[in-house]
N, C-alpha and C positions, 0 to 999 in steps of 0.2 A: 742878775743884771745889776748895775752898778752905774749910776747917772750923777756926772758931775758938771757944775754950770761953768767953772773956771777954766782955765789950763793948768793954774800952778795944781789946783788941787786933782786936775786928772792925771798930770803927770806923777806926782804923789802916788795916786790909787796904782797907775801902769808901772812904777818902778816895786810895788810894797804888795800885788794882788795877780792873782794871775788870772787871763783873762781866756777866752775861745775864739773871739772875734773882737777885734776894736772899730769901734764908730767914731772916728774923728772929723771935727766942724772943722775947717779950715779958717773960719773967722770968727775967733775965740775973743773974749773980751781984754784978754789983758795980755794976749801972746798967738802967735799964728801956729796955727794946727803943724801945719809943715814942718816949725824948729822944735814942736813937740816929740814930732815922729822923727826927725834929723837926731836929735837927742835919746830917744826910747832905741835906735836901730846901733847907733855907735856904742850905745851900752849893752849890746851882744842880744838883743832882745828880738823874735821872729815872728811872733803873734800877728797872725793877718788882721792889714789896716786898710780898711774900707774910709775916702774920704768924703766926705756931703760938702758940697759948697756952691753957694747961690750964682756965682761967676762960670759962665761957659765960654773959658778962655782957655785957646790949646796951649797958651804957654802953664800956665797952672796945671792943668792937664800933664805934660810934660811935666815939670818940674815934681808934682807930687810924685808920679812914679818915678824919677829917678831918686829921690830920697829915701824910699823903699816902701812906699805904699801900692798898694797890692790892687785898686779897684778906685773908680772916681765915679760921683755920682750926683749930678747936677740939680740943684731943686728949680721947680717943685718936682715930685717923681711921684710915682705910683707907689705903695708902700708893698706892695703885693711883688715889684720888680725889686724893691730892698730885701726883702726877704728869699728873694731868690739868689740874689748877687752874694747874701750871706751865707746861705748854705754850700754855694760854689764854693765860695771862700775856706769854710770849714771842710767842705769834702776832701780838695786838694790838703790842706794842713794834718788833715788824717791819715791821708796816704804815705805824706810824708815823713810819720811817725812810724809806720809801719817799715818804710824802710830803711834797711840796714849796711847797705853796698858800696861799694866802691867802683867807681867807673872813672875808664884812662883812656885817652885817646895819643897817644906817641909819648910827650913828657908832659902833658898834662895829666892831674888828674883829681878827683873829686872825691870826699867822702862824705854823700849826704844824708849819715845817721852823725856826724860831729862836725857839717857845715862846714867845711874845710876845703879850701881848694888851695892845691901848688902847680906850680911849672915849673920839674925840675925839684932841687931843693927849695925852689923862694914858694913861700907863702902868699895868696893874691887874696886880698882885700874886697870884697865885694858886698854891694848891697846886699838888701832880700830879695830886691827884683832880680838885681843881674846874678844873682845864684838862680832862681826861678828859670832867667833867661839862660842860665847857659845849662844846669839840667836839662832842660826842654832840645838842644842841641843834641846835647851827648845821648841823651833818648833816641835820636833820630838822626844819628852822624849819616853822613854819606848822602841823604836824603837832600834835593832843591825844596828848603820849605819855603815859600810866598809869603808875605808879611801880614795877608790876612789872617793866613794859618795861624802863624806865632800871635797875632793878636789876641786872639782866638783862644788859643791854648795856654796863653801865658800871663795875660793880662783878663782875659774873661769875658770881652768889650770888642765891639766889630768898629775899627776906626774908620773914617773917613779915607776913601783911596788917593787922597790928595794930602794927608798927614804926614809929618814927617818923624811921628814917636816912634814907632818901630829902628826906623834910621836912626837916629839919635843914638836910642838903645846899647845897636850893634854897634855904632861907634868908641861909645866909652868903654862896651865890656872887649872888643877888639884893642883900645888903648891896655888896657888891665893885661888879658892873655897874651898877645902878640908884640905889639911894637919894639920889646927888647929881646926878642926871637927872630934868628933868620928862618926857622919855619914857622911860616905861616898857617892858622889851623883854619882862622872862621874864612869863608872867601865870599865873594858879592857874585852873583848870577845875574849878569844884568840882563832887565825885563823882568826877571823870576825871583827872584828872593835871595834866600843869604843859605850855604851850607858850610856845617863844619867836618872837616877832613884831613887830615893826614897824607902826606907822599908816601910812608910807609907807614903800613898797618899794621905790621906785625906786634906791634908792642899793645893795638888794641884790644880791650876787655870791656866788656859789658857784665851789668851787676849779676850776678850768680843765680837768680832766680827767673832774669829776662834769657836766658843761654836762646841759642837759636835765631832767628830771623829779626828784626823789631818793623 
């Protein structure tokens, strides 16, 4: 474990050490946790980031996962519920080492052993979260999932039914996939949640070791 009081010098440690889980304060003394993680995610880096900060403000809330923080967690907490939300954290990150696949859904497609997503030939840009978020899609194409669900399974955190981070979410990764496609993948289910799907299927594949029903 590796405990630093600054930002300059934990960003230092995050770009020079490798880490299994990061603990980021959001209100660092000399730089905001946020432009730490804004900076550690641009420079290609995927190490789940659990954020601590004294502020229970949905826009913080918001903004930290979309800069690609993985978990948010308000003080004061139970140290007993950090240790659980870390373990989450690392379970999923294990998983995701183990695998090796490639999953397509018409011209999109993903490969998340080299974090790679295209549509088509162009290359799309995505956080950690909204690779998180759109694996968790292609997991369960075809499927109405409810935005508890996705909260649930993607963020780790059961949000308030009056939030609007889920929405958010889908909007920007919907900006990224979609907007410069006349087919559209992810679609809104209103009352029910969001699915992603294809007019034609025939071009879909599921990763090689999921074969069969998901």
């Amino acid at each position: 474990m590796d405990h630093q009081l600054t930002g300059l010098d934990g960003y230092h440690a995050l770009m020079t050490e490798e880490f299994s889980v990061i603990l980021m304060d959001v209100m660092l003394p000399d730089v905001s946790g946020f432009e730490l993680v804004r900076n550690y995610r641009a420079a290609g880096k995927h190490t789940p980031v659990l954020f601590l900060t004294a502020k229970d403000d949905l826009s913080d809330k918001i903004k930290g996962i979309e800069i690609g923080g993985d978990d948010y967690l308000t003080k004061p907490f139970a140290f007993a519920e950090l240790i659980v939300r870390m373990k989450s954290l690392l379970r999923r990150a294990n998983q995701a080492d183990y695998q090796s696949t490639i999953m397509q859904i018409a011209d999109l497609k993903m490969d998340i052993a080299k974090r790679t997503v295209h549509r088509g030939d162009k290359p799309i840009k995505l956080t950690a979260k909204e690779f998180s978020l759109l694996q968790f899609l292609l997991e369960r194409r075809g499927e109405v999932l409810p935005r508890s669900i996705i909260a649930s399974q993607v963020w780790d955190m059961n949000f308030e039914n009056d939030t609007n981070v889920i929405d958010v979410a889908i909007r920007r990764l919907r900006i990224k996939i979609d907007d410069d496609h006349d087919e559209k993948l992810i679609h809104t289910v209103r009352g029910m949640g969001y699915r992603l799907e294809a007019v034609d299927t025939a071009l879909d594949s599921k990763p090689s070791h999921e074969a069969g029903n998901v």
